[in-house]
C-alpha positions, 0 to 999 in steps of 0.5 A: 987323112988329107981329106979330113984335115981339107975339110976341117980347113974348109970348114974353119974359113967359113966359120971365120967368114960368116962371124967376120961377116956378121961382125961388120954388119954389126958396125956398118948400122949407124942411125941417120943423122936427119933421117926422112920424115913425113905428115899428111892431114886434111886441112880445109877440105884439102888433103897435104903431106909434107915430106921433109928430112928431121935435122937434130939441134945438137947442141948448135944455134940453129937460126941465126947460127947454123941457118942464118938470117935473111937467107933461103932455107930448105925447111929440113935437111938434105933434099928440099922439104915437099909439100903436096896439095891435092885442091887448090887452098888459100895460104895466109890468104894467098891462092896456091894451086892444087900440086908438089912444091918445094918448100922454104923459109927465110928465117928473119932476127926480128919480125916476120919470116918468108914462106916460099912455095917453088914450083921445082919440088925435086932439088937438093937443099936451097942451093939451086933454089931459083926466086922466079920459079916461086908460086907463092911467097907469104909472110908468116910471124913466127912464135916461141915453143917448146924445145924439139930437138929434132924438127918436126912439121904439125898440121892442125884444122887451121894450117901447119907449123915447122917447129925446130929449137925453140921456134915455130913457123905457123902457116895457116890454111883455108 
């Protein structure tokens, strides 16, 4: 009768465990805010990809209000955006050579904005961002779009775009 009474005891606190464990699972599977993204494509006989994080608009002014104005962005959330070139291709008519750089922009209220290319492609966010490790730096005009509420980066035959909000950064490439 001990036993009996031991193994029922026994056997409720693993029935108890195993639902306690399925129940925090079940809480703990939240979606990330600016989960990683990626795109890569052929563009003027070069193969790029682009690996960013998806920030979401939510609601918030994104340029000018939650990245301001005439300061360096990491193109993305989280870790700086990457962007990757297997042949050296020519950006808005400047020479970038063939490999990984940190991308970032410098967002601008009126007029064009700066498109940085930095040779420290691993590095979180802009906050170590350092001007003369800059491969490249040109200048871009950006366009109006439709609304993305969630970033997103697009090649195309000509280049690629960053389009966030209302907002589209086109680069070209040849």
């Amino acid at each position: 009768m001990k036993t009996l009474f031991q193994l029922k005891a026994l056997s409720f606190f693993v029935c108890a465990f195993l639902v306690s464990s399925v129940a925090m699972a079940q809480n703990t599977a939240k979606p990330i805010p600016s989960p990683r993204d990626s795109v890569s494509g052929a563009v003027a006989g070069a193969h790029i990809k682009i690996w960013y994080g998806s920030p979401s608009v939510k609601g918030r002014k994104v340029f000018g209000g939650l990245e301001p104005w005439g300061k360096v962005y990491r193109a993305g959330a989280n870790e700086a955006t990457t962007f990757t070139t297997d042949k050296d291709i020519k950006v808005e008519g400047e020479t970038l050579p063939a490999g990984t750089y940190a991308f970032f922009v410098i967002p601008m209220e009126k007029g064009k904005w700066t498109v940085i290319f930095n040779k420290t492609a691993k590095q979180w966010g802009a906050f170590k961002y350092d001007q003369s490790k800059d491969q490249l730096r040109v200048m871009v005009e950006p366009k109006t779009t439709k609304m993305h509420e969630r970033m997103v980066y697009l090649i195309n035959k000509g280049g690629f775009s960053m389009d966030w909000d209302t907002t589209s950064i086109p680069v070209s490439i040849k």
